[in-house]
C-alpha positions as semicolon CSV with decimal commas, in nm:
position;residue;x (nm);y (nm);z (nm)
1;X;9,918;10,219;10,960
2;X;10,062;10,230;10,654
3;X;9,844;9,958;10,450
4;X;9,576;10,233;10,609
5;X;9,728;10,493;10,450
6;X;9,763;10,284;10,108
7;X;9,368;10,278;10,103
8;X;9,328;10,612;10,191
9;X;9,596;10,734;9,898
10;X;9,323;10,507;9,638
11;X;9,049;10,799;9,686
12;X;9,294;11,069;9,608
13;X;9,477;10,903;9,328
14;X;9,146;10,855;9,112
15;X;9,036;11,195;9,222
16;X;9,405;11,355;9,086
17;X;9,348;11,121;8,805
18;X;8,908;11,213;8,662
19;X;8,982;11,582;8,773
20;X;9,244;11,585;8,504
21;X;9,057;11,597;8,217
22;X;9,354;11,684;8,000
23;X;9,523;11,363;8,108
24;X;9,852;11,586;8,083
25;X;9,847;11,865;8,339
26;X;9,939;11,890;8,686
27;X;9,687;11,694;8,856
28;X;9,773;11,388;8,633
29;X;10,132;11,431;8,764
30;X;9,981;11,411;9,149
31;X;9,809;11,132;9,074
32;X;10,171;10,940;8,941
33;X;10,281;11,092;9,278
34;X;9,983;10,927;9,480
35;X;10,054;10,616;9,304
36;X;10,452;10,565;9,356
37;X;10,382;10,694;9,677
38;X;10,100;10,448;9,782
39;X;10,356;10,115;9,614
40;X;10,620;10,241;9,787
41;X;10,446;10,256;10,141
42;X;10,347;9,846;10,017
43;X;10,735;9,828;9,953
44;X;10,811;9,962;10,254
45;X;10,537;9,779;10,449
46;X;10,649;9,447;10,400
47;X;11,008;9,509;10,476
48;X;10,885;9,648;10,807
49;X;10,690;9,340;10,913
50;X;10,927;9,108;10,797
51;X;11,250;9,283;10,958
52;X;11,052;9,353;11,281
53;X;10,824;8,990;11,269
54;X;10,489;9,199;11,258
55;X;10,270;8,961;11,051
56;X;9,913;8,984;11,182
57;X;9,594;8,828;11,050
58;X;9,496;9,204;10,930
59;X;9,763;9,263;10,747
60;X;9,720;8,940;10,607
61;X;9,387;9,077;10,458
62;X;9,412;9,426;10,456
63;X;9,721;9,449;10,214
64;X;9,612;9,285;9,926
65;X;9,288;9,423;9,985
66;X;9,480;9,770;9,951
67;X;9,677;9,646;9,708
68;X;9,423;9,545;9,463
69;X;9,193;9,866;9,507
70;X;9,514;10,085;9,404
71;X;9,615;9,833;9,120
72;X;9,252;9,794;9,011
73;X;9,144;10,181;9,033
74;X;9,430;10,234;8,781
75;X;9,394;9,962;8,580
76;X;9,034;10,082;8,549
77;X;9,109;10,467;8,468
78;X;9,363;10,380;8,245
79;X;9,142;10,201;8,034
80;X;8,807;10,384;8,064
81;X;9,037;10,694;7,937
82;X;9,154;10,421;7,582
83;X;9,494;10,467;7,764
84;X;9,520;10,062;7,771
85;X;9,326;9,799;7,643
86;X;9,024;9,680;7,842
87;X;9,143;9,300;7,773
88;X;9,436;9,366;7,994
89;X;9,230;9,513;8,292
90;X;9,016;9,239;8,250
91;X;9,242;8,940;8,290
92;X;9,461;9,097;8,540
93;X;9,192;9,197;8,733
94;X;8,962;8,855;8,709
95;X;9,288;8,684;8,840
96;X;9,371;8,935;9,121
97;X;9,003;8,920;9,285
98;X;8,968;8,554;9,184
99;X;9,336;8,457;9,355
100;X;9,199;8,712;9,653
101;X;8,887;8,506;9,679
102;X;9,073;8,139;9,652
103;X;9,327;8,274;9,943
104;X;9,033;8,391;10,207
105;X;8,828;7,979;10,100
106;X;9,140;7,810;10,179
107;X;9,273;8,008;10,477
108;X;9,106;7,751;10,695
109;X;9,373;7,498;10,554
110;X;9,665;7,723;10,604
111;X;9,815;8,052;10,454
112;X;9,929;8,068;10,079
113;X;10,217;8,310;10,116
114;X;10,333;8,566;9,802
115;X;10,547;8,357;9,586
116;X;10,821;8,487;9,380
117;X;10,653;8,496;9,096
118;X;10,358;8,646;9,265
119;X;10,626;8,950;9,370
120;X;10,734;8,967;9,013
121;X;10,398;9,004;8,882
122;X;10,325;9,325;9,158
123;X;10,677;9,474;9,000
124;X;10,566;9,415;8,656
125;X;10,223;9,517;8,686
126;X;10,358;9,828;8,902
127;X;10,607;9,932;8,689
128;X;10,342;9,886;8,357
129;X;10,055;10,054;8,571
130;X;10,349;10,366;8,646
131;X;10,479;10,402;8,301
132;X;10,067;10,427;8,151
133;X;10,055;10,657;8,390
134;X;10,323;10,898;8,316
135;X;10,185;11,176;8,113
136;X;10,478;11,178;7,883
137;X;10,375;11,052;7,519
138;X;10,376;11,412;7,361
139;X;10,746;11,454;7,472
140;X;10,850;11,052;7,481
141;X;10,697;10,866;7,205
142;X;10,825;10,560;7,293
143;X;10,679;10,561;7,674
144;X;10,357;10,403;7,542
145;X;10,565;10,115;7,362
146;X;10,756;10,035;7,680
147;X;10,443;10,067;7,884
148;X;10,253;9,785;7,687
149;X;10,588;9,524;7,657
150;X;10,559;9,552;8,020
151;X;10,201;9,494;8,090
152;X;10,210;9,221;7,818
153;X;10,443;9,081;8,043
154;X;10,261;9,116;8,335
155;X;9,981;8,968;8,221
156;X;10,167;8,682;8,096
157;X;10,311;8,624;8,492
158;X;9,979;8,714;8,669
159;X;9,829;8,473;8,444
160;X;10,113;8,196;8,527
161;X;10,125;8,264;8,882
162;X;9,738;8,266;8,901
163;X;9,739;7,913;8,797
164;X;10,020;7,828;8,939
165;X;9,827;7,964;9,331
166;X;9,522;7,724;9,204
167;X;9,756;7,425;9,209
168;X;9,879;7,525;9,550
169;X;9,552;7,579;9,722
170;X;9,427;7,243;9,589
171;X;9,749;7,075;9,747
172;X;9,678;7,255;10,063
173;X;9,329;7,167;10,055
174;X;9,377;6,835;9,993
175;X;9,651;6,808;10,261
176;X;9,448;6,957;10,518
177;X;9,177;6,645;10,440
178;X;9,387;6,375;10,449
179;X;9,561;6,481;10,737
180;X;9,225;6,507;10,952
């Protein structure tokens, strides 16, 4: 239900976040609302399923599924409004949909869990996405600064973990074949 939810909140947050043209009213505020709202229900999510042992094969899919729509929609807006650079929705995003992609060829072979790195990379890109998001650069200059150490260091990790999830599906892969 709440992964559900997650993709329903990725309508309304890009809604909040085109209908404010200003990029500094009210509605932009909603849509940093929508957002924190929709990671925390991921947050929260998890910790369910692992605490009560609910992992199911739709969850499985449907959560970085949601995931990557909210992510990606922001990622997106953020840079079709020159908010951040287009380079950094492009890598980040040709690594989420490409690691997405790898995880549903190899599922056959077994399930490539979230690493730690792969949980840092959520936080850092979360916390990056959030602070672009925050319509505060008229009253804190420095927000924007922040904002772009942190998605320089999310890219950075997305980029390392990517590769690093290549290496593991090969091993699985290649497991999988010589144990047959």
């Amino acid at each position: 239900m709440l992964t559900m939810f997650r993709i329903a909140l990725v309508p309304v947050f890009v809604w909040l976040m085109l209908a404010d043209a200003s990029q500094q009213g009210l509605l932009r505020w909603l849509a940093v609302l929508a957002f924190a709202v929709a990671m925390y229900t991921d947050h929260l999510d998890g910790q369910i399923a692992r605490r009560r042992n609910l992992i199911t094969d739709f969850g499985k899919i449907a959560d970085p599924i949601a995931d990557k729509l909210l992510t990606g929609s922001a990622l997106v807006l953020l840079s079709a409004v020159g908010e951040l650079p287009w380079w950094i929705t492009i890598v980040i995003l040709v690594r989420e949909w490409g690691i997405t992609a790898l995880r549903f060829v190899v599922i056959r072979y077994g399930v490539m869990p979230a690493s730690p790195g792969g949980k840092l990379k959520t936080v850092l890109q979360t916390v990056g996405l959030g602070l672009y998001l925050l319509p505060l650069r008229d009253v804190a200059p420095a927000v924007p600064a922040v904002a772009f150490a942190v998605m320089l260091a999310a890219v950075a990790v997305t980029v390392a973990t990517g590769v690093d999830y290549v290496v593991k599906a090969v091993r699985l892969r290649a497991a999988a074949k010589g144990g047959s």
